[in-house]
C-alpha positions as CSV (number, residue, x, y, z in Angstrom):
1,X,0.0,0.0,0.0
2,X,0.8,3.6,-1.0
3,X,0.8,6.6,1.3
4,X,0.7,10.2,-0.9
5,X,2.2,12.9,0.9
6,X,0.5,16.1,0.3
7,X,2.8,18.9,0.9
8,X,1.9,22.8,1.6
9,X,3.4,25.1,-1.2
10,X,2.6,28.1,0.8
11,X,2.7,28.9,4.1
12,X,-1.2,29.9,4.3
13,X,-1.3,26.0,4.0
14,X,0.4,26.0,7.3
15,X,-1.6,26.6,10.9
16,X,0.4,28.8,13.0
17,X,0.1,25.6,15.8
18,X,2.7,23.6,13.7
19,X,5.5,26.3,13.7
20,X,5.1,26.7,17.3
21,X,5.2,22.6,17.7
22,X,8.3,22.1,15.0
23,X,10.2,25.7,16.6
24,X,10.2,23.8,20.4
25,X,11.1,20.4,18.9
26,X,14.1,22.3,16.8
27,X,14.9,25.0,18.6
28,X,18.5,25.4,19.8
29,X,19.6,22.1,17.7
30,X,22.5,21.5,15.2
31,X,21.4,18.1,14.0
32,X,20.6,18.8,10.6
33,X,18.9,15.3,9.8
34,X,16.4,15.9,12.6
35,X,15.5,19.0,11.8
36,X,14.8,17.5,8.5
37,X,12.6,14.7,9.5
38,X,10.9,17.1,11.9
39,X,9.7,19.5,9.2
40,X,8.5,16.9,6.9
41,X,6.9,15.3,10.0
42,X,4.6,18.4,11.4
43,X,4.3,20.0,8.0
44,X,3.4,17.1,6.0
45,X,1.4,15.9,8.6
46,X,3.6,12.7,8.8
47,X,3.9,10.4,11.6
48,X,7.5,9.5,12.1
49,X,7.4,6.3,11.1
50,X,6.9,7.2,8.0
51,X,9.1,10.2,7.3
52,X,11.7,7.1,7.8
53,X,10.3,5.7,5.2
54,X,11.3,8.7,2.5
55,X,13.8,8.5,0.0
56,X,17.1,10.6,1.1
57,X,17.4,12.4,-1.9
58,X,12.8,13.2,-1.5
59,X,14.3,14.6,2.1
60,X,16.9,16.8,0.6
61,X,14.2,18.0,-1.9
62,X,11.7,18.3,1.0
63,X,14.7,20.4,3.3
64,X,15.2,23.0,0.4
65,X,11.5,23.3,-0.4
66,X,10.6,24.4,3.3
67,X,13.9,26.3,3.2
68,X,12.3,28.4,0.1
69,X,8.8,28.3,1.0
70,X,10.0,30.0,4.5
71,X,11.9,32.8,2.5
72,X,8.8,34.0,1.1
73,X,7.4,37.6,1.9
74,X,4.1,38.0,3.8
75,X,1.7,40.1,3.0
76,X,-0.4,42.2,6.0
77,X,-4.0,41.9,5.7
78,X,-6.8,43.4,7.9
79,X,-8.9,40.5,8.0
80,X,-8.4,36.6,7.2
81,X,-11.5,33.3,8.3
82,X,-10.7,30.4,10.3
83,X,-13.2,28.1,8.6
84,X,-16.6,30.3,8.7
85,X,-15.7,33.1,11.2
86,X,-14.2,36.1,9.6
87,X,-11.7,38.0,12.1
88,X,-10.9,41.9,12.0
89,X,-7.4,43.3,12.9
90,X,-8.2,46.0,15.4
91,X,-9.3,49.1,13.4
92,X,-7.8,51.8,15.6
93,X,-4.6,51.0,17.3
94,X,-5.1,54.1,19.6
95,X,-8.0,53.1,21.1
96,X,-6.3,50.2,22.6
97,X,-7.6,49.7,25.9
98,X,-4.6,48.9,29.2
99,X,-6.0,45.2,29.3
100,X,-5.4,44.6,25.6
101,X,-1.8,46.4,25.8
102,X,-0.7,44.5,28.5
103,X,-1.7,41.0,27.1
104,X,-0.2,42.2,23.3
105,X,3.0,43.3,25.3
106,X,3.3,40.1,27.2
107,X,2.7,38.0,24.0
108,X,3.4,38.9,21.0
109,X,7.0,39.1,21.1
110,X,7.6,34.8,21.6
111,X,6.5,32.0,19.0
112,X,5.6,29.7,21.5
113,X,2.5,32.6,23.0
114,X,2.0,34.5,19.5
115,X,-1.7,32.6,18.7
116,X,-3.0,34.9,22.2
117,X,-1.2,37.7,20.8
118,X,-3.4,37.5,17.5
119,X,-6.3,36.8,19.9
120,X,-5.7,40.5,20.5
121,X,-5.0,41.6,17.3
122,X,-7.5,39.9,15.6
123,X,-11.3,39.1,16.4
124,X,-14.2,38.4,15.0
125,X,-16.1,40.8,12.8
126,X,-19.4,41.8,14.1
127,X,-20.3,44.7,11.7
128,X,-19.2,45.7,8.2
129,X,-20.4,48.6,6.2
130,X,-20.5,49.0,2.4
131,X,-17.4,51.8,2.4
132,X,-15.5,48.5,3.8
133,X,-14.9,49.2,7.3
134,X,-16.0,46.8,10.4
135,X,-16.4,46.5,13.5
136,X,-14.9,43.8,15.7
137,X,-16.1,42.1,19.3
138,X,-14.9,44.0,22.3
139,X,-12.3,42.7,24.3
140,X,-12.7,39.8,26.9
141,X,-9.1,38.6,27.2
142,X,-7.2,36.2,25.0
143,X,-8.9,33.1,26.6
144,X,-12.1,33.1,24.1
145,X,-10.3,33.0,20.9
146,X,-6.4,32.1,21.7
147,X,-7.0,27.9,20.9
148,X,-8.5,28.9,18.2
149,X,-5.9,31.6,17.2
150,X,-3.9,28.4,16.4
151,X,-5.0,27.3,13.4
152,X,-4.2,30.7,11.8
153,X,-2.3,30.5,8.7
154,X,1.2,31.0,9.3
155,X,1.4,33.7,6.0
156,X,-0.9,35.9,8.4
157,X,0.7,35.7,11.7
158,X,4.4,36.6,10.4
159,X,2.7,39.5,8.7
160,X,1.2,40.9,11.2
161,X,4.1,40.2,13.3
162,X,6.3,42.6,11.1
163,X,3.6,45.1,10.5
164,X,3.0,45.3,14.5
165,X,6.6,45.7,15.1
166,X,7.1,48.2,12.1
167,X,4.2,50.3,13.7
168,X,5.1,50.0,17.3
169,X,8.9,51.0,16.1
170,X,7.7,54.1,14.0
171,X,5.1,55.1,17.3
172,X,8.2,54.9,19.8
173,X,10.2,56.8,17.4
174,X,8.0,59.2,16.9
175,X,6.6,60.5,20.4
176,X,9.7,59.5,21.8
177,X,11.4,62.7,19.4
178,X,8.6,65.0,20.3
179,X,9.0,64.7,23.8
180,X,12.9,65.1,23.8
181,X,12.7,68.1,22.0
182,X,10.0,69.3,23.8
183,X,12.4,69.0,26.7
184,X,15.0,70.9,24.8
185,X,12.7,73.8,24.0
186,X,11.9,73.8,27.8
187,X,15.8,73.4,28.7
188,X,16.4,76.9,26.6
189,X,13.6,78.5,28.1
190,X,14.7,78.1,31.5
191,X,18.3,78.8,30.6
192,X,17.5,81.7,29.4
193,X,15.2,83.3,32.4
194,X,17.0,82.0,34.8
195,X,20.4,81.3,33.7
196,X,20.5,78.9,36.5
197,X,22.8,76.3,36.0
198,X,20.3,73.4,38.5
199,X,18.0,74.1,35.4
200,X,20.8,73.4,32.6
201,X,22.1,70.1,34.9
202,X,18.8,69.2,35.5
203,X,17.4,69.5,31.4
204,X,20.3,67.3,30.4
205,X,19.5,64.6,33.2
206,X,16.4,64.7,31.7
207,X,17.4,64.2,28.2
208,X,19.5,61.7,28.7
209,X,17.0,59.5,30.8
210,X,14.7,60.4,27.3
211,X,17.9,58.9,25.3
212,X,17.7,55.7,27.8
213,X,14.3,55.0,27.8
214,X,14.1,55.4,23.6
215,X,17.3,52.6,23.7
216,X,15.1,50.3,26.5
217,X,11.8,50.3,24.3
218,X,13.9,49.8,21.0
219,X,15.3,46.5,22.5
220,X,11.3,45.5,23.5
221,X,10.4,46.1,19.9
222,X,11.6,42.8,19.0
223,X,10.2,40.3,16.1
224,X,9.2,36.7,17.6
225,X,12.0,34.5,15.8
226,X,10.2,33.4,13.0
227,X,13.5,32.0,11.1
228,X,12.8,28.9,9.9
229,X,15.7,28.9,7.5
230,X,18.6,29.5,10.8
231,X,16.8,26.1,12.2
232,X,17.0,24.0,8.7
233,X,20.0,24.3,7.2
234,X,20.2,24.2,3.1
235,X,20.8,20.8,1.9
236,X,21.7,19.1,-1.6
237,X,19.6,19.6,-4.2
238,X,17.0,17.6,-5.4
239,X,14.3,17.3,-8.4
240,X,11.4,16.1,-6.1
241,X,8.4,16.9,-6.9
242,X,5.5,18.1,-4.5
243,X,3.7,14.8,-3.9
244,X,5.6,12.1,-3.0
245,X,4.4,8.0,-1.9
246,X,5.6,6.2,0.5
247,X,5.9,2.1,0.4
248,X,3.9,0.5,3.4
């Protein structure tokens, strides 16, 4: 008897759970032939048994074409279905409440806990409007929808990952720069009424705690570590094709 492998040629074929399960089997090795059997395993939805099974040379093709299909660039979209429910990204960022900061903060920046950071990002749609806006279900905590966040194609995740972090970067930048130079503006002033040297001292203290803090929330802008390709290394060629059987 015959097993086909079906393999996914694009990583909206692949739920966001089974980069989080093959990135804590992998993570941290150098053995290059497990990392192989692992991403045929999870990915091709394989038990191991018969990933053993597989050719050499179909695992060196099956290596490369993860290696590839994981080089591919996301694209950010505002909403995306897991099976019938259709799920919004949050329409205004600013209107974030503490609760949904503090879970997104806590979350988003590991693999292992990104599914309840999209549980933030993303929920269902309640209302939609023919100028193609919606609205989306107010915020309960990431316990409703996180399980569920799981099976979220991978494609969607990663790009909202790097639009998140893109954003978040350009925010900090931005009213980071304002204040400082508010500061400054403020520094002169009092320079120049007072010409009291506490006020100079104390302005550049100031600015240079602005200087820290811009450094601190730079390093907390961090992407999860979605490299697949750093955990697989590039093998031999090969000329497999994208369905493969296995002998039983």
């Amino acid at each position: 008897m015959k097993t086909e492998i079906v393999i996914p040629t694009t990583l909206s074929e692949i739920p966001l759970m089974n980069y989080q399960k093959f990135i804590k089997l992998v993570e941290g090795s150098n053995d290059e032939e497990l990392i192989a059997q692992k991403s045929i395993e999870i990915f091709c939805g394989l038990n191991m048994r018969d990933v053993l099974k597989i050719k050499w040379s179909d695992v060196v093709g099956l290596a490369n074409h993860f290696n590839e299909l994981f080089q591919q660039k996301t694209e950010f979209k505002t909403t995306f279905k897991i099976k019938d429910m259709e799920f919004g990204f949050i329409p205004n960022l600013e209107d974030m409440s503490f609760g949904e900061y503090v879970d997104l903060d806590h979350n988003i920046g590991k693999v292992e806990t990104f599914h309840k950071a999209m549980a933030v990002l993303y929920r269902p749609i309640t209302k939609k409007t023919k100028q193609g806006t919606y609205e989306i279900m107010p915020y309960s905590g990431t316990d409703e929808f996180a399980e569920l966040m799981k099976y979220t194609p991978l494609d969607i995740a990663m790009a909202a990952s790097v639009f998140f972090y893109h954003l978040g970067n350009d925010l900090v930048q931005a009213s980071l720069t304002s204040l400082e130079l508010e500061m400054k503006k403020n520094k002169e002033l009092n320079t120049t009424i007072q010409n009291g040297l506490n006020s100079i001292s104390n302005g550049d203290g100031i600015i240079q705690s602005m200087h820290s803090l811009k450094e601190t929330l730079q390093s907390l802008m961090k992407l999860p570590n979605w490299e697949y390709g750093s955990a697989l290394p590039t093998l031999l060629t090969s000329d497999s094709e994208l369905k493969l059987k296995i002998e039983n």
